[in-house]
C-alpha positions in Angstrom: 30.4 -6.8 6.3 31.0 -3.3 4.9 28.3 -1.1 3.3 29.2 -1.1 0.2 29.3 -4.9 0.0 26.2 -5.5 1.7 24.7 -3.0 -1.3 26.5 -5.1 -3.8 25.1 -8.6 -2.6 21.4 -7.1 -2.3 22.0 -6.1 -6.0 23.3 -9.2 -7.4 20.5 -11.2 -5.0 17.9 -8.6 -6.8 19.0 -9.4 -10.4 19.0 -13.3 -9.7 15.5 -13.2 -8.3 14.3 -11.0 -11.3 16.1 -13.6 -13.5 13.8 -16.6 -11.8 10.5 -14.5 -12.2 10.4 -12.6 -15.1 13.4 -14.2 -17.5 16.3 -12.8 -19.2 14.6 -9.9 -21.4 12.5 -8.2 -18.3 15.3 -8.7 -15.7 17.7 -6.8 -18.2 15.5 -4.2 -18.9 14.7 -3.6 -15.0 17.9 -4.1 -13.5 20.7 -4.3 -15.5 20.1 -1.0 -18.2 18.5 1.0 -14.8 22.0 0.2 -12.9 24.1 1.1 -15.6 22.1 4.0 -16.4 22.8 5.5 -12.6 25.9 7.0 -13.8 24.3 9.3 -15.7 21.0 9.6 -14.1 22.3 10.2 -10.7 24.5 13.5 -11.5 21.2 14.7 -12.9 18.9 14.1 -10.1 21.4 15.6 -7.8 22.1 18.9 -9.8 18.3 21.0 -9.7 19.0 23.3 -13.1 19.9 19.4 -14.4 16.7 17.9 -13.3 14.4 21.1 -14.8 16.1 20.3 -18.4 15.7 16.8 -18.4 12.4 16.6 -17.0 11.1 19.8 -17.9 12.1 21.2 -21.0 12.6 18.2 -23.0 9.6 16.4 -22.4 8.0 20.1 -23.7 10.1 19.9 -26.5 9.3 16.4 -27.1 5.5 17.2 -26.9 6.0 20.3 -29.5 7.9 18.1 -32.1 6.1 14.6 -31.6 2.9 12.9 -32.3 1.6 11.7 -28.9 -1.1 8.5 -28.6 -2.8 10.4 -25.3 -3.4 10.0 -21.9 -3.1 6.0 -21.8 -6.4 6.2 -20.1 -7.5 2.1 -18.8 -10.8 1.4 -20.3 -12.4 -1.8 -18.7 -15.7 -3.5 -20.3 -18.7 -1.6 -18.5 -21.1 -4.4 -17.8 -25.2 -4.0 -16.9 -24.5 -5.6 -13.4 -21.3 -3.2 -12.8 -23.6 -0.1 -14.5 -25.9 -1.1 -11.7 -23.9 -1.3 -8.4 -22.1 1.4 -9.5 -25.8 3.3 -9.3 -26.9 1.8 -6.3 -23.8 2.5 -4.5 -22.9 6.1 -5.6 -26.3 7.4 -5.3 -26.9 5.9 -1.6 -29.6 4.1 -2.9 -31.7 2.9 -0.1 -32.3 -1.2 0.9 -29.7 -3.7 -0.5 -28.7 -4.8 -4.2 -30.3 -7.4 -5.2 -28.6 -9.6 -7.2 -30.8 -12.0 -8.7 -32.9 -12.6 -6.0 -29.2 -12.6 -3.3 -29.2 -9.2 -0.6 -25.9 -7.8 -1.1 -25.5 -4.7 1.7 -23.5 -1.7 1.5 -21.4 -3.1 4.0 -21.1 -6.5 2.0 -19.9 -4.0 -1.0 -17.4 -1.6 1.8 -15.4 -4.9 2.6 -15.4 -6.8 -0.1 -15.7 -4.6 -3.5 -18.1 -5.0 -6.4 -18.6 -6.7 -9.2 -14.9 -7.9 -11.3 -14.0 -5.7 -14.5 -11.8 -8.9 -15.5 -15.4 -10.9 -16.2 -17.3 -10.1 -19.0 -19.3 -13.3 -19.0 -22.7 -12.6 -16.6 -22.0 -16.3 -15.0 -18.3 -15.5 -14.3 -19.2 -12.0 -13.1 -22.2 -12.7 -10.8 -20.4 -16.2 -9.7 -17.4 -14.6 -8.4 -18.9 -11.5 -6.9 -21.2 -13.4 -4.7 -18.5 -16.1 -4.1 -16.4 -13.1 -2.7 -19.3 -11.7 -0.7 -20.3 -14.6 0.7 -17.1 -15.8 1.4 -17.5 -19.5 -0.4 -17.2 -21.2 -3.6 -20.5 -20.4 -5.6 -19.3 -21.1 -9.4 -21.6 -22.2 -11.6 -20.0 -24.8 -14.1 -20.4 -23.6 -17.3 -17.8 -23.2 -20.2 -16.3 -19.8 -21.5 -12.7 -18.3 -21.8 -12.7 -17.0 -18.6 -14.3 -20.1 -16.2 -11.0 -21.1 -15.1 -10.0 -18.1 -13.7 -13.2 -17.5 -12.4 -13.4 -21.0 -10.6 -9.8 -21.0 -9.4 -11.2 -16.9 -7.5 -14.4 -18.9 -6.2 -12.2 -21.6 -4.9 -9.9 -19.1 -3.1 -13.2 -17.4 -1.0 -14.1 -18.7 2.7 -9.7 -19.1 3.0 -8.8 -16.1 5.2 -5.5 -16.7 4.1 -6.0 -15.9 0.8 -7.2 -12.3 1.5 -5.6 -10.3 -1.8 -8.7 -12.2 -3.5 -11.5 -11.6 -1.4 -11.9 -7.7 -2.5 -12.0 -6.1 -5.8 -13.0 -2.4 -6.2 -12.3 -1.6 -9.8 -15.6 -1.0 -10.3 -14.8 2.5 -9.3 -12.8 3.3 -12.2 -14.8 4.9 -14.9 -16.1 8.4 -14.0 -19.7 8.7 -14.8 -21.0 12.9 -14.7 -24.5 11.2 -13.9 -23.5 9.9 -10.5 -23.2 12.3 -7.4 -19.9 11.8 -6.3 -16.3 13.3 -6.6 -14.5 12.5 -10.0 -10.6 11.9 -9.8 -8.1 11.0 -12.8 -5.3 9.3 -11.0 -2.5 9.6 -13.3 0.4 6.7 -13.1 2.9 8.6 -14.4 4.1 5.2 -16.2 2.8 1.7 -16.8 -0.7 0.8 -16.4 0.6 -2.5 -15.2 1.1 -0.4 -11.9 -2.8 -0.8 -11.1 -4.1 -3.7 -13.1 -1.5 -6.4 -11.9 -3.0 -8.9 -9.0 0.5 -8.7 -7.6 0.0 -5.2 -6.0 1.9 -3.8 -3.2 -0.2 -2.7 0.1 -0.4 0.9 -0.9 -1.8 0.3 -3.9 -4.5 -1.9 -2.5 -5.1 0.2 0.2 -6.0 3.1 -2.2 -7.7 1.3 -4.6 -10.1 1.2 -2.0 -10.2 4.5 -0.6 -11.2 5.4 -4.2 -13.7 3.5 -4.6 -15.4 4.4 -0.9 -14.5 8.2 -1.4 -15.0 8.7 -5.4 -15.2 7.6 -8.7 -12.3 7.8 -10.8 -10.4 7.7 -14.2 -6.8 6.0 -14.0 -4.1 7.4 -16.9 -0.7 6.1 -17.8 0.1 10.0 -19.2 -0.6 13.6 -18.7 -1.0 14.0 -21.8 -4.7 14.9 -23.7 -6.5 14.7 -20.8 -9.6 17.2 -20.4 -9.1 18.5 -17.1 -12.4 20.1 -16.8 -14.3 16.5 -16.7 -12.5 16.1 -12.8 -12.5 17.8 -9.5 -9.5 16.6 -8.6 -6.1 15.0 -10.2 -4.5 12.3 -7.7 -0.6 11.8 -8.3 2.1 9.6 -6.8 5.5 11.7 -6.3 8.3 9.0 -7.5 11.2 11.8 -6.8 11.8 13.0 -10.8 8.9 12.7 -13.1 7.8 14.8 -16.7 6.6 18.4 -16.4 3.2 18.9 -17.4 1.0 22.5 -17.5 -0.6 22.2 -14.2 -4.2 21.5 -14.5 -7.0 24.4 -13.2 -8.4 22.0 -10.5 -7.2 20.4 -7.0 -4.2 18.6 -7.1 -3.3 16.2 -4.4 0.3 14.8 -4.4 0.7 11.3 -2.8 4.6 11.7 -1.1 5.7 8.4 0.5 9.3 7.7 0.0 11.7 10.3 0.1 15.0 8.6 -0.5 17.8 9.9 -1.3 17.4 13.2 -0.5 20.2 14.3 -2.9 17.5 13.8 -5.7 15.9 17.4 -6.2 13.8 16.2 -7.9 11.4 16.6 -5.3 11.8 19.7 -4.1 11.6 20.4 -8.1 8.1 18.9 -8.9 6.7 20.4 -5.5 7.5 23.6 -6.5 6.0 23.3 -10.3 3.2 21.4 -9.2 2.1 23.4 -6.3 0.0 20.9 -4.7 -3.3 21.6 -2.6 -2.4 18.3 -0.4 0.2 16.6 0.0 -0.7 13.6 1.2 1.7 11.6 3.2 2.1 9.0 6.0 5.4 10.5 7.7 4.0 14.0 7.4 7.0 14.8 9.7 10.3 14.2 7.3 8.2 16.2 4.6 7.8 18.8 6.8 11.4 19.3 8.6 13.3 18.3 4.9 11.1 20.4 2.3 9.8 24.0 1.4 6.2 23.2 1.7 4.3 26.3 -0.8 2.1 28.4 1.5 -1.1 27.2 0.2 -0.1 23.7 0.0 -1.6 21.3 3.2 0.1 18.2 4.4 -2.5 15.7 5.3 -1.7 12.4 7.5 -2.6 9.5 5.1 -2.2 6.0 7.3 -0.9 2.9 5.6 -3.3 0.0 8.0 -3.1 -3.1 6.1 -6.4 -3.9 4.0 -8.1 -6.9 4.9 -5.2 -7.6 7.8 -7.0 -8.8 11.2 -6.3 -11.8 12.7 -5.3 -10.9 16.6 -4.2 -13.2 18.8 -4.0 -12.9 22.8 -3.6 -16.2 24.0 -2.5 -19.0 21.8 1.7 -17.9 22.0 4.5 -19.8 20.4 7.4 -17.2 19.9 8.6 -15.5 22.9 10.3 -12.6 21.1 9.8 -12.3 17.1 12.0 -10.0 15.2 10.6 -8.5 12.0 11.9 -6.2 8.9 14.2 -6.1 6.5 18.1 -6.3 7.2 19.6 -6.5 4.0 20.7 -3.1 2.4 22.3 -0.2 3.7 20.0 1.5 5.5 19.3 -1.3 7.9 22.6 -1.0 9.6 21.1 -0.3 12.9 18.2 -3.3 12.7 20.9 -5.7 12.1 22.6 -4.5 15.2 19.5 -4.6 17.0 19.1 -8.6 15.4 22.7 -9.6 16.7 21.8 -8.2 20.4 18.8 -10.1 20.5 20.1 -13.9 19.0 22.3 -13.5 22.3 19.1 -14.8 24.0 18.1 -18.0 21.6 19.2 -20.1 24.2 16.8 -18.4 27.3 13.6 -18.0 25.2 11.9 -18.6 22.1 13.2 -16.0 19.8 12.7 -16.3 16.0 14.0 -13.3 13.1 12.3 -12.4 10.3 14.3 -10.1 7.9 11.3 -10.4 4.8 8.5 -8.0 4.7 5.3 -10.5 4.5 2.1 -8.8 3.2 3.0 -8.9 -0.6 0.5 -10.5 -2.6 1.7 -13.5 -3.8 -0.2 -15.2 -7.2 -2.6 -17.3 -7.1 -0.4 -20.4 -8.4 1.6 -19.6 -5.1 1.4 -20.8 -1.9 0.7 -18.6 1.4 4.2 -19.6 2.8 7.4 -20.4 0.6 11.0 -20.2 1.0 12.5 -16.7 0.0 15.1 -16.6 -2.8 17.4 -14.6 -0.8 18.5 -16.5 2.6 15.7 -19.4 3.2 13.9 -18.0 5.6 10.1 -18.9 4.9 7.9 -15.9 3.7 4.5 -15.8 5.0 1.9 -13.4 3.1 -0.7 -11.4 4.7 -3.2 -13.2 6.8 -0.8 -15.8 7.6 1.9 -13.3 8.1 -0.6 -11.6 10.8 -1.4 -14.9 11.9 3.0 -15.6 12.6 2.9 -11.9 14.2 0.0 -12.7 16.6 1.7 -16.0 17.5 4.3 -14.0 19.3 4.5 -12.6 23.0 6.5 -9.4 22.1 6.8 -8.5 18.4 10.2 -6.3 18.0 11.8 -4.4 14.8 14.6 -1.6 14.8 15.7 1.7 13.4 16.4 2.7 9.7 18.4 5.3 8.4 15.4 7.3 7.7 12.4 7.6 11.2 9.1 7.1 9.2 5.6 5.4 9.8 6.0 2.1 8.1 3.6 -0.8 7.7 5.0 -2.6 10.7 3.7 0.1 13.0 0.3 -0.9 12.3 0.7 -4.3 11.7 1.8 -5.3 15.2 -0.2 -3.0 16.7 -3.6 -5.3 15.7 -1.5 -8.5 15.8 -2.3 -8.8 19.5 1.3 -9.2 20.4 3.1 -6.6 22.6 4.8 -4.0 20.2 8.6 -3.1 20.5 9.3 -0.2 17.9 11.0 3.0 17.8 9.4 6.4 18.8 9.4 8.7 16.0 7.6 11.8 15.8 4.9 11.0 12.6 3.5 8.7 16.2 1.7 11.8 17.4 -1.1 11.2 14.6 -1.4 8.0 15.9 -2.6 8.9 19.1 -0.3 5.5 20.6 1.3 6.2 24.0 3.9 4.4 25.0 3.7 1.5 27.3 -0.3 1.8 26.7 0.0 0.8 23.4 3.5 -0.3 23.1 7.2 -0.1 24.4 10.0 2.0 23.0 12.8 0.4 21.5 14.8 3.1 23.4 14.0 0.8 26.4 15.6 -2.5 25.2 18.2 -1.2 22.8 21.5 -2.3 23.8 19.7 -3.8 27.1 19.6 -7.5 27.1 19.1 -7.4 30.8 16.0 -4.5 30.6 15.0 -7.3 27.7 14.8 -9.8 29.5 12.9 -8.4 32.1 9.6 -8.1 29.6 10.2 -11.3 28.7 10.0 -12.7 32.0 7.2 -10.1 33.2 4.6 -10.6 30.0 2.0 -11.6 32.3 2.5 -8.0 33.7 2.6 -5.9 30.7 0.3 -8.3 28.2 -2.3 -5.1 28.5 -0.3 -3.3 26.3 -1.4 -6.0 23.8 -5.1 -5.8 24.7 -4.8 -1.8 24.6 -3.2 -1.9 21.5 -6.0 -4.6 19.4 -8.4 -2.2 20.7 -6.9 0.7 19.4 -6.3 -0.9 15.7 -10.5 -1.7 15.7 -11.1 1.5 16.6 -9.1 3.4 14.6 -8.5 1.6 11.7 -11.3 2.2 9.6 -11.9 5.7 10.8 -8.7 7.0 9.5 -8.8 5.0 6.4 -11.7 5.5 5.2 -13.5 8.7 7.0 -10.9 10.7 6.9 -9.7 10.3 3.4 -13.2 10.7 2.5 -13.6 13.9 4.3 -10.5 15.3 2.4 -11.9 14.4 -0.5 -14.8 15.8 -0.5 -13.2 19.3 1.3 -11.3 19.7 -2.1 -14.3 19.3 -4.0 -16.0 21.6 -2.4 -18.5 19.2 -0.2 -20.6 19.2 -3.5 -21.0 15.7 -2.7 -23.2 13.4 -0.5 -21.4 11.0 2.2 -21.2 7.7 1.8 -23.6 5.7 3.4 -22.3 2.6 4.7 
């Protein structure tokens, strides 16, 4: 199939799916006017003098001429018990938190959250905080308008499979100038559905938690009326073209994940208005080679290790060879060549393909595994995805047009199967060496015979599983939370007291 049809399938696939889930109105509105609209956004983001007039001098112009509602800032109810923990934990307040009468430790609070802003009732609140902590159902039966969501969250705890619900730390948000510890505004740069939706991607789970162990913070929808002086920092995410905005007189660090396509200046644009003090990344290497980096600005290695995501396995094996990540698009002509080498073995060994990502959150009315819109294949969602990844002997994915350090990297490096990826340079701040930890794809690529040879040897090179699960409980915390930490509080100055865990 050509590229331009396999781009036009994945479209229409995209708009049917969005059709199922959100309806006619919200899958018009996100597909349909956004794909149309590419005919005159695109020429835009690809001309730089274009991009600084459409996202620079009209959105001044629109702030000089129009009335503007502020920054959008999320405001969630500020109970006693939340006022509390919040105390306890950013002050390093010695001993445990009692909750009436129940120890909760800091580490009970470091891998599970706090208290839920979505309870305002005391017996939902307290019920499905300690139902999280403890990891079973503890609701109390009592009748208010929010005891069926809160019995439905009690429910989901002491199921491992269920993992998006067993943490909640948006009891960080809300910046308090009492409480000895960084304050951030994290500015969305669009809807505040972004952070308060269950349905969040990894990322955006993974940092919601690196705030809350690193800082307190303030989310806004807008840049606009926000009193910069109440924060020692302002944390943004770089979409590729987004509204101008005076620079703010403090720290700024700059979130840079995707980078695609390059012909959108936009980038390169905000970069250079924006001046960052960090740009944070986790494929610090394609920012580097592809962009003009200001002199002042630092680019800091920012790991993606799935939250809540350990279940290895180094025995129980079902799946000789498992091949994961997405095929469909255009980028993923090489991983679909790598797909059609490897189903020339189905008939030797017990090979299975897996073209869906699988650690989305799915909703709560969802099960853990279902059939995916797009080809049938069943989707599997965290846990149980790690669970599927740990059942096989040799977890394999391939190239994409652009070499960064996805998810997948760390995912089957802790799923105690032996990894098969490609080498790309962002590995170095992983510290992984190759055939200790895993096994270049270089190796096998276009090699069914140096293929089969692992397979029939894993006996012999099943240490590279071991080495690899040992690496992951090593490192994984460390670099998620200790080193973001210690960025954070190098930006502010180390005004601030370490988290005591």
């Amino acid at each position: 199939m050509k590229r331009n049809d396999i781009q036009k399938n994945y479209r229409i696939n995209l708009l049917k799916k969005t059709l199922k889930d959100k309806g006619i109105i919200l899958a018009f509105k996100e597909k349909v006017i956004p794909y149309f609209l590419r005919f005159f956004t695109g020429p835009i983001k690809r001309r730089r003098f274009l991009v600084a007039i459409f996202y620079g001098f009209f959105p001044k112009i629109k702030r000089a001429i129009f009335f503007y509602r502020g920054s959008g800032m999320i405001k969630w109810p500020r109970t006693g018990l939340m006022e509390s923990v919040r105390e306890f934990w950013y002050k390093n307040k010695a001993g445990d938190f009692l909750l009436d009468g129940d120890k909760i430790t800091r580490k009970d609070i470091f891998v599970y959250g706090g208290p839920s802003a979505e309870f305002t009732c005391p017996i939902c609140q307290k019920s499905e905080w300690l139902s999280r902590v403890r990891q079973k159902n503890l609701f109390i039966s009592h009748s208010c308008k929010t005891s069926k969501r809160c019995k439905v969250l009690c429910e989901r705890q002491g199921d491992e499979l269920w993992t998006q619900f067993h943490q909640n730390f948006n009891f960080a948000v809300g910046c308090d100038s009492k409480l000895p510890a960084p304050k951030g505004i994290y500015v969305l740069l669009g809807s505040k559905k972004k952070f308060t939706v269950t349905r969040l991607e990894p990322m955006e789970r993974i940092l919601r938690r690196r705030f809350a162990y690193s800082c307190q913070l303030d989310v806004a929808e807008r840049s606009d009326k926000i009193n910069w002086s109440n924060y020692d920092f302002l944390f943004i995410y770089h979409p590729g073209c987004f509204e101008k905005f005076p620079r703010p007189n403090i720290p700024v660090i700059l979130f840079c994940h995707d980078f695609w396509p390059l012909e959108n200046k936009g980038y390169q644009w905000a970069i250079d208005w924006l001046k960052p003090d960090i740009i944070l990344t986790s494929c610090p290497e394609p920012w580097i080679e592809k962009f003009r980096i200001p002199e002042k600005t630092r680019v800091v290695f920012s790991p993606m290790f799935p939250s809540f995501f350990e279940r290895p396995n180094l025995k129980d094996k079902k799946i000789d060879l498992l091949a994961i990540g997405a095929t469909v698009g255009p980028r993923y002509e090489l991983r679909r060549k790598l797909n059609n080498q490897i189903s020339q073995l189905v008939d030797r060994y017990r090979v299975e393909l897996s073209s869906l990502v699988g650690n989305l959150a799915p909703n709560p009315e969802e099960p853990t595994e279902k059939e995916s819109f797009f080809n049938g294949q069943r989707v599997r969602y965290l846990n149980k995805w790690s669970e599927y990844l740990a059942g096989a002997k040799y977890v394999i994915f391939g190239r994409m047009d652009y070499p960064i350090l996805v998810g997948k990297y760390y995912e089957t490096l802790g799923s105690g199967a032996i990894p098969i990826f490609p080498e790309i340079s962002d590995l170095k701040y992983l510290e992984v060496k190759p055939f200790e930890h895993y096994i270049p794809l270089s190796e096998v690529e276009n090699d069914n015979g140096k293929l089969t040879y692992f397979l029939d040897n894993y006996e012999k090179f099943k240490y590279i599983a071991e080495n690899a699960v040992n690496w992951y409980k090593k490192n994984s915390d460390k670099m998620l939370f200790n080193d973001f930490e210690n960025m954070i509080r190098e930006v502010t100055g180390q005004r601030f007291p370490k988290r005591l865990i």
